[in-house]
C-alpha positions in Angstrom: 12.4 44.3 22.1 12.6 40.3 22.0 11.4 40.4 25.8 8.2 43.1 25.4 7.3 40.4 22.6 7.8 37.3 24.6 5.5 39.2 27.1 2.6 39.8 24.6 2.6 36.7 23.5 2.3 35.3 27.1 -0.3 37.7 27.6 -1.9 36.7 24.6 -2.3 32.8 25.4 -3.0 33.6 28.8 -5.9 35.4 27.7 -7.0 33.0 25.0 -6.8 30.0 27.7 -9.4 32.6 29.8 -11.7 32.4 27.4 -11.7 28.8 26.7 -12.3 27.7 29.9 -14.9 30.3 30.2 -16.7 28.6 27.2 -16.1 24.9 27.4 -18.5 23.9 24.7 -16.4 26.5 21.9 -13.1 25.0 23.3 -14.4 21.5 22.6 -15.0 22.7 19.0 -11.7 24.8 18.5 -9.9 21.6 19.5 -11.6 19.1 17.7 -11.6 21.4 14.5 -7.6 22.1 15.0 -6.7 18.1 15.8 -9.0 17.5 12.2 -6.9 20.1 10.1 -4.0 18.8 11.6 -4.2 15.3 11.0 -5.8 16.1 7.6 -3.1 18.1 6.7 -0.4 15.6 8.2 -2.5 12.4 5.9 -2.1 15.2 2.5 1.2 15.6 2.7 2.5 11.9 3.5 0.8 10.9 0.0 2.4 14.1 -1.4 5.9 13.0 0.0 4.8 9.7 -0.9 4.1 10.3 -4.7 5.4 13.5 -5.8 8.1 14.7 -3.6 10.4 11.7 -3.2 11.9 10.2 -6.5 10.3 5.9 -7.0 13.3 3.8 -6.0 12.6 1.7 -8.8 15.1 1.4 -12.0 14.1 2.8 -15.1 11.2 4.6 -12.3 10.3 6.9 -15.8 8.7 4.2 -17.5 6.2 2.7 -15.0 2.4 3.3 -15.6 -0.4 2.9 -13.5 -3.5 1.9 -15.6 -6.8 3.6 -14.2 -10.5 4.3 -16.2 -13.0 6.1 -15.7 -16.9 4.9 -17.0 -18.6 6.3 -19.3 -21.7 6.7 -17.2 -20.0 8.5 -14.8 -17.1 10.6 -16.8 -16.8 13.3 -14.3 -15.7 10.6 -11.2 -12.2 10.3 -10.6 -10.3 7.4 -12.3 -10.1 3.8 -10.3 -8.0 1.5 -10.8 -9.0 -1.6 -13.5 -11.5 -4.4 -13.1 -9.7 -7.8 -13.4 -11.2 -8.2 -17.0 -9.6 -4.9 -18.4 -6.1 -6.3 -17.5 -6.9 -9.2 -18.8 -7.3 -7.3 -22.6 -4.8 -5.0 -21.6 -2.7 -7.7 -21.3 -3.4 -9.9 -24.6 -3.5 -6.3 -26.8 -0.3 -4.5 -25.2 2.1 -3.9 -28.4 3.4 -0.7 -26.1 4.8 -1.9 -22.5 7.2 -4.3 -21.8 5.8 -6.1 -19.0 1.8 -6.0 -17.9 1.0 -6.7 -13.9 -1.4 -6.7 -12.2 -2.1 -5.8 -8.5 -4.9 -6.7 -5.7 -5.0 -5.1 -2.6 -5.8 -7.4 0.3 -5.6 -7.7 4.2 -4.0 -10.7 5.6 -4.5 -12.4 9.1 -0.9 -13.8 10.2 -0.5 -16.9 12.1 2.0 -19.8 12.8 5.0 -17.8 13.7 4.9 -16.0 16.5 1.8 -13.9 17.7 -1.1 -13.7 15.1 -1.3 -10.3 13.5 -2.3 -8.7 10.8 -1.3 -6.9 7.4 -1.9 -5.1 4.4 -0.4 -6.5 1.3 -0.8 -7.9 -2.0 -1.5 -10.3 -4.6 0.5 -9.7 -7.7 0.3 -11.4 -11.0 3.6 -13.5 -11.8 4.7 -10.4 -13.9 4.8 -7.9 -11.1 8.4 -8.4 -9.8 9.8 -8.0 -13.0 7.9 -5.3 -14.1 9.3 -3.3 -10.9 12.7 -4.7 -11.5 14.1 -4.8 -7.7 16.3 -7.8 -6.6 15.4 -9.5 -3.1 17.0 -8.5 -0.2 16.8 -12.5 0.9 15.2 -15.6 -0.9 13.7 -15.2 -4.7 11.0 -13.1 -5.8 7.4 -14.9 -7.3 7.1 -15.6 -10.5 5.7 -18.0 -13.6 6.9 -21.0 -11.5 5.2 -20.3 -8.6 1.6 -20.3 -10.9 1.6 -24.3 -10.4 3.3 -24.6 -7.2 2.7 -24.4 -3.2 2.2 -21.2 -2.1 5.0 -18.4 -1.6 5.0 -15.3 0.0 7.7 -12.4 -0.2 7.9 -9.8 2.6 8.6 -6.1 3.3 12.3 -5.8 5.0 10.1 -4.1 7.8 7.7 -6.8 7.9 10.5 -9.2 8.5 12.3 -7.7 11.1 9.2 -6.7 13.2 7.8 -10.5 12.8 11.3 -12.9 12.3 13.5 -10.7 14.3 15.6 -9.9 10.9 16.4 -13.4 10.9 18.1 -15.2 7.6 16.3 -18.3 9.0 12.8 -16.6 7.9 13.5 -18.1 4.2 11.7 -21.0 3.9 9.6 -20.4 6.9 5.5 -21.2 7.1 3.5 -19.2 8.0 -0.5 -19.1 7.8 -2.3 -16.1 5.9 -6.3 -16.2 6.4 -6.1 -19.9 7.2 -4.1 -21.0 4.5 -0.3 -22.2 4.8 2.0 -20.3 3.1 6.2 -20.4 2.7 8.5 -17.8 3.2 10.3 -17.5 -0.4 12.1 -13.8 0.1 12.5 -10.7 1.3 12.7 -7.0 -0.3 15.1 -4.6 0.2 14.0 -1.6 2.9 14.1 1.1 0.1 11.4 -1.3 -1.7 8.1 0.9 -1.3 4.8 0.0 -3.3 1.3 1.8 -1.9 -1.2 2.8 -3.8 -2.3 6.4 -4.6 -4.4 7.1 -1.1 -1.7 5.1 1.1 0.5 6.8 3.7 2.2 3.1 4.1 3.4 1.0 1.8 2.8 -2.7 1.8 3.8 -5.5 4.1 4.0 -8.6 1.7 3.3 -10.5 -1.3 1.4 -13.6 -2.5 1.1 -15.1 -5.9 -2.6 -13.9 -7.7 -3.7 -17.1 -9.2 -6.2 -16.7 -12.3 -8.7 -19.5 -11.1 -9.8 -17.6 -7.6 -13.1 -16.9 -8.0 -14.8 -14.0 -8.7 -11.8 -12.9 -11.2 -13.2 -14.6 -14.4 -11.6 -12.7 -17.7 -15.2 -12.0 -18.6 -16.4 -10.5 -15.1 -16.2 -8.0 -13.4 -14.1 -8.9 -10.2 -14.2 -7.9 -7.0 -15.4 -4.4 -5.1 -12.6 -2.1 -5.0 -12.7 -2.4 -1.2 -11.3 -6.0 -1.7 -9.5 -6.3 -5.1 -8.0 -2.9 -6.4 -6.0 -3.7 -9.9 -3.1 -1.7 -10.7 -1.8 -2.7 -14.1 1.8 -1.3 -14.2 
């Protein structure tokens, strides 16, 4: 029995591989149209696993909120994530959370250490460690006294071994991001995982969101999304 059915299905793809070749154009489709529903399908379930499916490895995980809106011209649009000058008010009328953050999404180019590359990571407000709650693997975390000081940056564990080597000697390192000279101040545990809802990867580091940049006056209305995404948590 288990032989006559490896036989039909031999038959079976032997056939099917007739008819593609016989038809080149339809195989070019079939292929294209199987590698899209695969990698679709593949891209739907990492931010499944991602969100749902694997517990947050933060502590206290059960009282973390992402803040979104929606507009009131457009109520039917999905939720996005906060304009600079709603955290702002969420921030100075919160009576309910403990802690307030706030996230931007950015893309760094790395240089100064090593071969320039690039990443995906963040500016945080000084809150945003502490609202998460996770320790440094290495080094500190940012925070309130890094406002008025040089610049820091805190790395992903994976980050750190791909670009110091998983050297200790990485603390207190310089490196530049987009042009400007930044110091090595920490680095996160491996099990430390922050993406945002349409991420398959989490991020790669960490800089310090200072209120003066421009284009993130309290009363405006920031950035594009594409540029500065803000996540209160």
């Amino acid at each position: 029995m288990f032989r006559s059915w490896i036989a039909d299905l031999a038959r079976d793809a032997a056939y099917g591989l007739r008819l593609l070749r016989r038809s080149p154009v339809f195989s070019a489709v079939v292929i294209t149209t199987l590698a899209a529903g695969i990698g679709a399908t593949v891209t739907v379930f990492s931010i499944v696993d991602a969100w749902l499916l694997r517990p947050l490895t933060f502590p206290n995980a059960d009282r973390l909120v992402v803040g979104l809106a929606a507009t009131r011209e457009r109520p039917a649009e999905p939720a996005v994530f906060l304009p600079y000058r709603s955290y702002v008010a969420w921030k100075e009328r919160s009576r309910s959370f403990d802690v307030v953050s706030a996230t931007f999404r950015r893309s760094y180019l790395i240089t100064g250490h090593g071969d320039a590359t690039t990443a995906m990571g963040m500016a945080v407000s000084d809150e945003f460690f502490q609202a998460l709650g996770i320790a440094p693997e290495l080094g500190r975390t940012l925070s309130a006294r890094d406002v008025n000081a040089s610049d820091g940056v805190v790395l992903s564990h994976g980050f750190w071994e791909h670009y110091f080597g998983g050297s200790s000697t990485a603390i207190g390192a310089r490196i530049m991001l987009n042009g400007q000279p930044y110091e090595v101040v920490g680095v996160m545990p491996r099990e430390f995982d922050v993406r945002m809802l349409d991420q398959t990867r989490g991020y790669e580091l960490w800089t310090l969101f200072k209120p003066g940049e421009a284009g993130y006056a309290p009363g405006g209305i920031g950035r594009s999304r594409s540029s500065a995404d803000c996540a209160p948590a």
